[in-house]
C-alpha positions as CSV (number, residue, x, y, z in Angstrom):
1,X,19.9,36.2,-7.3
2,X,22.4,38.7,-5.9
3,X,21.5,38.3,-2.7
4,X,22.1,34.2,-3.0
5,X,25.3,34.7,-4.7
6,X,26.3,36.7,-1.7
7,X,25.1,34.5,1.1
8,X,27.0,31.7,-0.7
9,X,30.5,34.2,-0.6
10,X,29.7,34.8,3.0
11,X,29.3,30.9,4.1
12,X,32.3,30.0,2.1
13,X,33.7,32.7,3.6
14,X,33.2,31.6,7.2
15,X,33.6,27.9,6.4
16,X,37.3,28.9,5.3
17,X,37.6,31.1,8.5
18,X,36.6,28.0,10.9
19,X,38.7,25.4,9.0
20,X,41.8,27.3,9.8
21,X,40.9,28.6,13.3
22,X,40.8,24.8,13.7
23,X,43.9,23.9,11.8
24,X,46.0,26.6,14.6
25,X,44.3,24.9,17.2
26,X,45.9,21.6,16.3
27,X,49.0,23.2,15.4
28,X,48.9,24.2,19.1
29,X,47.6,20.9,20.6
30,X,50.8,19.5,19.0
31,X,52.9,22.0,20.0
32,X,51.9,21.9,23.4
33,X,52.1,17.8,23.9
34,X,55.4,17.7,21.7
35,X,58.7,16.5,22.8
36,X,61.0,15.9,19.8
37,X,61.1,12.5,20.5
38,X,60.1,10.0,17.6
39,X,57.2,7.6,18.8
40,X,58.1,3.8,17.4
41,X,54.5,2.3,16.7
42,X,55.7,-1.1,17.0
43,X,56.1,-0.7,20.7
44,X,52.2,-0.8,20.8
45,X,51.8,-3.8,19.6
46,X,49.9,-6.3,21.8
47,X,46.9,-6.0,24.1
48,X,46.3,-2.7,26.2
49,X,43.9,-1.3,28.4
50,X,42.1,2.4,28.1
51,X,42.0,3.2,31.9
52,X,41.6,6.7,32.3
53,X,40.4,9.2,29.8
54,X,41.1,13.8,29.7
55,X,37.9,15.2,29.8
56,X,36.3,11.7,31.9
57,X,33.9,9.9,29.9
58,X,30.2,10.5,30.8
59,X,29.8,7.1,32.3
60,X,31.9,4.0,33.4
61,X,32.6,0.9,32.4
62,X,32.4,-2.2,34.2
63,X,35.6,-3.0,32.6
64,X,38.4,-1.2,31.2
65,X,38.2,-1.7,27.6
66,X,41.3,-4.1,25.9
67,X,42.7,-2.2,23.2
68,X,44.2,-5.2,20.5
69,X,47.5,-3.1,18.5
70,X,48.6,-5.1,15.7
71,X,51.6,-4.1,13.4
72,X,50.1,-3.4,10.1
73,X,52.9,-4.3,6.6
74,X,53.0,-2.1,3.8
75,X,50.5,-4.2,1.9
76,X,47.6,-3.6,4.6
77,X,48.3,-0.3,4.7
78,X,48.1,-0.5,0.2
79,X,45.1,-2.7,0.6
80,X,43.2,-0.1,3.6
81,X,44.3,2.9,1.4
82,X,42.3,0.9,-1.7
83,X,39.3,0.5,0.4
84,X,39.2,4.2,0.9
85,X,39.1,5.9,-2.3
86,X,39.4,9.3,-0.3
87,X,42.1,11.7,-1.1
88,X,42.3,12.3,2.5
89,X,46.4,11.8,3.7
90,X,47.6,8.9,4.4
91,X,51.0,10.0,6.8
92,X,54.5,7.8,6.2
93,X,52.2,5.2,5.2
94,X,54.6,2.1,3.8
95,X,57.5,4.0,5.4
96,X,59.1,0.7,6.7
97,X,58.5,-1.6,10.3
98,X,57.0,0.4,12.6
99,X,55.2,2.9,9.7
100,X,52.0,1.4,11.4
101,X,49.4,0.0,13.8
102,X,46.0,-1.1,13.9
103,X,43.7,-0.8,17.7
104,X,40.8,-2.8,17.4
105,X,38.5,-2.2,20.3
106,X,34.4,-2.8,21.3
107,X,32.7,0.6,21.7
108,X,30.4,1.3,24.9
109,X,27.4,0.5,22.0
110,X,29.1,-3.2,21.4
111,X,30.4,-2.1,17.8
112,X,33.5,-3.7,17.1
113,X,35.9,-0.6,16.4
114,X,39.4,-0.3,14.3
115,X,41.4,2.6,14.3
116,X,44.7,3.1,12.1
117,X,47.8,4.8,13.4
118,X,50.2,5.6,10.9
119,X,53.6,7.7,10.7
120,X,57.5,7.3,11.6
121,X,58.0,10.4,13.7
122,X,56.7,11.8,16.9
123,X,53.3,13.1,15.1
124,X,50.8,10.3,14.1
125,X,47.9,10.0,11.6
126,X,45.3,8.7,13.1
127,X,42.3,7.4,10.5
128,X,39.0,6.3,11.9
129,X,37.5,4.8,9.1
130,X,37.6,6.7,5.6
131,X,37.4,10.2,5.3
132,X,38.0,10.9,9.3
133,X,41.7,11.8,9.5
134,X,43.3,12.9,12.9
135,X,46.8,14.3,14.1
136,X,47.4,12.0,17.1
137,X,50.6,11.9,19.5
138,X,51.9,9.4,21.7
139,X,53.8,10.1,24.9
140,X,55.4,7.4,27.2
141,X,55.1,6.9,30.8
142,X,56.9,3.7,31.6
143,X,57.5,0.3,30.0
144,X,54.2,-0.1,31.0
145,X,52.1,3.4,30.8
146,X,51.2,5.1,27.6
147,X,49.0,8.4,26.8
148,X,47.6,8.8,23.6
149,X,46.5,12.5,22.6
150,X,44.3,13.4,19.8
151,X,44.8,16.9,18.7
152,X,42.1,17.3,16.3
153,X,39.5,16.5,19.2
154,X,41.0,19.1,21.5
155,X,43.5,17.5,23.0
156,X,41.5,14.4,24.8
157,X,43.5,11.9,25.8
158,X,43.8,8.5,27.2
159,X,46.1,6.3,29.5
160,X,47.1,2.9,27.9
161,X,48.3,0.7,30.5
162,X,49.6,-3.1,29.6
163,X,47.3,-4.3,32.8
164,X,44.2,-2.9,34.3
165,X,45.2,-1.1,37.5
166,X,43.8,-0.8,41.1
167,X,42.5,2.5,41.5
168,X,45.5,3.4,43.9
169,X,48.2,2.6,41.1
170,X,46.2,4.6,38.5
171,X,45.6,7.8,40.6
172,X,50.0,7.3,40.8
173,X,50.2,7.1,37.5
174,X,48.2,10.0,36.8
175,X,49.5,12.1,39.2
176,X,52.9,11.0,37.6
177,X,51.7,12.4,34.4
178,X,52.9,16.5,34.5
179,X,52.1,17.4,31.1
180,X,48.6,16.6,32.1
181,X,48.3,17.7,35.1
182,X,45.9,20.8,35.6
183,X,43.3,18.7,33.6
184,X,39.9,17.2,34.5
185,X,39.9,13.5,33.4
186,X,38.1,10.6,35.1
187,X,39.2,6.0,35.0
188,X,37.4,4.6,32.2
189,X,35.7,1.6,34.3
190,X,35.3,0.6,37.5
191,X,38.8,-0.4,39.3
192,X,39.4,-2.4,42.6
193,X,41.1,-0.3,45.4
């Protein structure tokens, strides 16, 4: 009985240990990708594209997938906080216009996907579904070029572009992208030249 009691202490032990080795690696992640600059959510609203992705994804697409952002009011965010009866954060949920987005996307398995992005300053919530909370930034390229970086998967990001590319305006934009640079990363789907 001692000897349970003890392996018990011990796992609890390294479970605390690895939850906050994890928490400083965010903390870095954002530190790293910060700028100081608030991120207005609103200004994703509309249809973009995932084009290129930091590490590359395994395989391509045939087609970049189309990334729906819609502007989410105080009472979706109330009536998606009801669904999940979590005690998980919620970020500046019902913090005003802009407090929140939406991306509805199909997955490479054909599952319709939503993710919610939440927040009024430069660091996002992102919630994937109940229970599945991540720290999230956005960084803007151009009028037409945003990167999307989730810190609590290591830092992977992605391009958002308004329009799929050709493969020679991506490989500009990503070489136009200096806080990334030094990182592997690969297009999403198959591009024209």
């Amino acid at each position: 009985m001692v000897y349970l009691k003890l392996l018990i202490v011990v796992a609890v032990g390294v479970a605390s240990v690895a939850r906050a080795q994890n928490r400083n690696r965010i903390d870095e992640c954002l530190d790293y990708y910060k700028t100081g600059d608030d991120f207005d959510l609103a200004s994703m609203a509309g249809r973009w594209y995932a084009v290129y992705f930091w590490p590359a994804n395994e395989r391509l697409r045939d087609g970049c997938a189309a990334v729906d952002f819609y502007q989410l009011t105080n009472r979706d965010v109330d009536t998606q906080r009801g669904d999940c009866a979590d005690s998980t954060p919620w970020g500046e949920a019902g913090a005003g216009a802009g407090a929140g987005v939406t991306a509805t996307y199909v997955s490479n398995a054909g599952r319709r996907m939503n993710l919610t992005f939440l927040g009024m300053g430069e660091i996002k919530t992102l919630r994937s579904g109940c229970g599945k909370v991540y720290k999230y930034l956005f960084r803007k390229i151009d009028e037409n070029n945003v990167v999307g970086i989730n810190c609590s998967s290591g830092g992977r990001g992605v391009l958002y572009s308004r329009a799929v590319p050709t493969a020679s305006a991506l490989a500009q934009t990503v070489n136009s992208v200096a806080f990334m640079s030094g990182r592997e990363g690969g297009p999403e789907c198959r591009l024209t030249r």
